[in-house]
N, C-alpha and C positions, 0 to 999 in steps of 0.2 A: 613476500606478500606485502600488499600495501592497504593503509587504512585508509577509504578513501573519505575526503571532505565535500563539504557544497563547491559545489564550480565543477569537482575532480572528474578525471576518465580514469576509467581503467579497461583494455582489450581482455577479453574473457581467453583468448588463444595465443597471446606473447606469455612472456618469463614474469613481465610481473601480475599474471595473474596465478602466478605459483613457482615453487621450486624444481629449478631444470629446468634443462633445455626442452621444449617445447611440450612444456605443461600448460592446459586448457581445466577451463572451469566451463563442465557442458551441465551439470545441473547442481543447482542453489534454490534458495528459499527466502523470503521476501515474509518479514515475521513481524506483528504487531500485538504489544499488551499495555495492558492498562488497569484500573483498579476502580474500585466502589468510589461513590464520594460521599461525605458526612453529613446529612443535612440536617439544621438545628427544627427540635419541634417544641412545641410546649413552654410559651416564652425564650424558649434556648438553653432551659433546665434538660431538655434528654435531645439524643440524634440518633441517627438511623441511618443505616448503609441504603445506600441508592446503585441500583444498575444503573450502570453506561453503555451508551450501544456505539462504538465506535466502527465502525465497517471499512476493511481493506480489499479494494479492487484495483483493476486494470483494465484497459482497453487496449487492443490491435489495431496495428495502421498497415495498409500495402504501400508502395512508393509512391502510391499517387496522394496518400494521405485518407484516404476513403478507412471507416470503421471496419471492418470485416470479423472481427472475434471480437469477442469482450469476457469478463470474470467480474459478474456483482451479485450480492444476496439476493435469491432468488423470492427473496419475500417482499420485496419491493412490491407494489401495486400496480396493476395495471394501468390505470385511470393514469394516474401518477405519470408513469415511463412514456405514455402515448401523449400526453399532453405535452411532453420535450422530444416525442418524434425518436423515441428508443424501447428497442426489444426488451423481452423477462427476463429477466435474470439468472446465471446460470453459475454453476459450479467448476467444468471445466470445458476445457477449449473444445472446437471442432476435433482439432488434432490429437487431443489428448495430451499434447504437449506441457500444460499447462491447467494444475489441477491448485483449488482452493478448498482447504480445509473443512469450511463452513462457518456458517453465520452466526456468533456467541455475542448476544445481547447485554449481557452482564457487566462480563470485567470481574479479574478478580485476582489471583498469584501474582507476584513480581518474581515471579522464580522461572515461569515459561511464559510463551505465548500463545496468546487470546486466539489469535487470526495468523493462518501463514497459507502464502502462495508458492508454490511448488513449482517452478520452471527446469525444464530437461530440453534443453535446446537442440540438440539431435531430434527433437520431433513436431518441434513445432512448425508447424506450413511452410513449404516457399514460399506464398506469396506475404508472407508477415516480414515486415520489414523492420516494425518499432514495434516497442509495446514501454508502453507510460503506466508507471503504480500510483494510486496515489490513497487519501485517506479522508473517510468523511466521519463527523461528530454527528448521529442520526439524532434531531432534535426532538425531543414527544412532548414536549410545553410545559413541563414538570418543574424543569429545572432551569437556572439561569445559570449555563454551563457553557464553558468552550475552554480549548485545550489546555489552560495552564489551572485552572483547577480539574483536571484529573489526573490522581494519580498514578506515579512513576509510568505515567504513557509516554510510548518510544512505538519506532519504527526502524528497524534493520533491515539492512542484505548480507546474508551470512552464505557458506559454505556449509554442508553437513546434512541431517534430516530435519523434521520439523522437533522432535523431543531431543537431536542432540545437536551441537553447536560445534562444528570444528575451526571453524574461521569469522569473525566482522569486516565485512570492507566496509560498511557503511552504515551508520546510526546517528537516528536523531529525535533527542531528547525532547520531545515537543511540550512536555509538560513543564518544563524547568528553563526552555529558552525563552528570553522578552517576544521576538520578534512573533511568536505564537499567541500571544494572551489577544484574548479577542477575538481569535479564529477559531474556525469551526471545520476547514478544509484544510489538505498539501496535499499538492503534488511532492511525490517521493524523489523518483528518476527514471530515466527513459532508456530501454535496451535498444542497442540499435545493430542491424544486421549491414554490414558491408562487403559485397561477394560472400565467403567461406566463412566471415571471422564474424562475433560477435563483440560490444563495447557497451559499458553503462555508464551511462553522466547523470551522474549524483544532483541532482536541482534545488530540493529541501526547501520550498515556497509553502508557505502559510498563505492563504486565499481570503477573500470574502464571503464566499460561495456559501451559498445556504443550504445545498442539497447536492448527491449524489450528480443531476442531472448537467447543475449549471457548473461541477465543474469538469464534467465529460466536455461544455461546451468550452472554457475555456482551456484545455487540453487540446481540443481540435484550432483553436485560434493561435493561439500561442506556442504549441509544442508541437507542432509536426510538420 
């Protein structure tokens, strides 16, 4: 098995997506946590744990590049999603293929994660060709927050369930890398289907992106 880095691939159906001869990795998990932050009150004599609401989706592409399935907090607004020309939010796929945990506003253990997507590739659509993870810091004016002040927040792709871990091919420290301070988005990586086989290309981009919407748009610009 290999750890994969930013840039990396890895085929989900050769050898090095596991031991022996033709071992396949058909279902994983796409896991994200994160923590309270400390906000000073009272001159800066006492503080206070603050919820963070980090939100882990994904959207579906067919070859033509067209959205066809999507995975985001179903608590998004209406108003909101129609004003960028995108449907409500939903928890798992058409297909079932692809299921997300649900939406935890908080943050809280560095021991599990907050947020995880569930992919079983044996069921997802033919006509799904990609599909791009990525990560939004949901802003509520409270705080003057983005990703290097929250704590121990990461984003993985592991093997195993959502409560146990048998493998990392891919983790990134977003709280503790520079190139994050200041952002409030990433794009994770993008599963990509070719004939029979599946492959993930690990991306790990910090954005500018101020919401959920605008960076579904720069995913469809740039990533597909």
């Amino acid at each position: 098995m290999i750890n994969l880095k930013k840039g990396g691939r890895f085929n989900l159906k050769k050898d090095d997506a596991g031991a022996g001869s033709g071992s396949s990795i058909e279902r994983f998990c796409v896991g994200c946590k994160w923590g309270k932050i400390k906000v000073k009150k009272v001159f800066g004599l006492f503080s206070s744990d603050e919820n963070i609401d980090l939100d882990l989706s994904c959207v579906m592409f067919n070859s033509s590049g067209e959205m066809v399935d999507w995975i985001y907090s179903p608590d998004y607004l209406k108003e909101f999603l129609q004003h960028y020309g995108y449907p409500m939010g939903k928890l798992v796929s058409k297909c079932g293929g692809v299921k997300h945990s649900g939406d935890d506003r908080q943050g809280g253990s560095s021991d599990s994660d907050n947020e995880v997507i569930v992919v079983d590739t044996k069921r997802i659509n033919p006509e799904v060709s990609s599909i791009v993870f990525f990560l939004n810091y949901v802003d509520d004016g409270n705080n003057d927050c983005d990703f290097s002040k929250i704590p121990f927040a990461s984003i993985r792709l592991f093997e195993g369930e959502p409560d146990k871990v048998a493998f990392v091919h891919a983790m990134y420290n977003v709280s503790s890398d520079p190139s994050f301070s200041g952002k409030k988005s990433m794009v994770m990586g993008k599963l990509v289907r070719t004939g029979q086989e599946w492959s993930f290309d690990a991306i790990g981009e910090a954005t500018q992106d101020n919401n959920l919407c605008e960076t579904i748009n720069r995913i469809k610009k740039c990533y597909v």
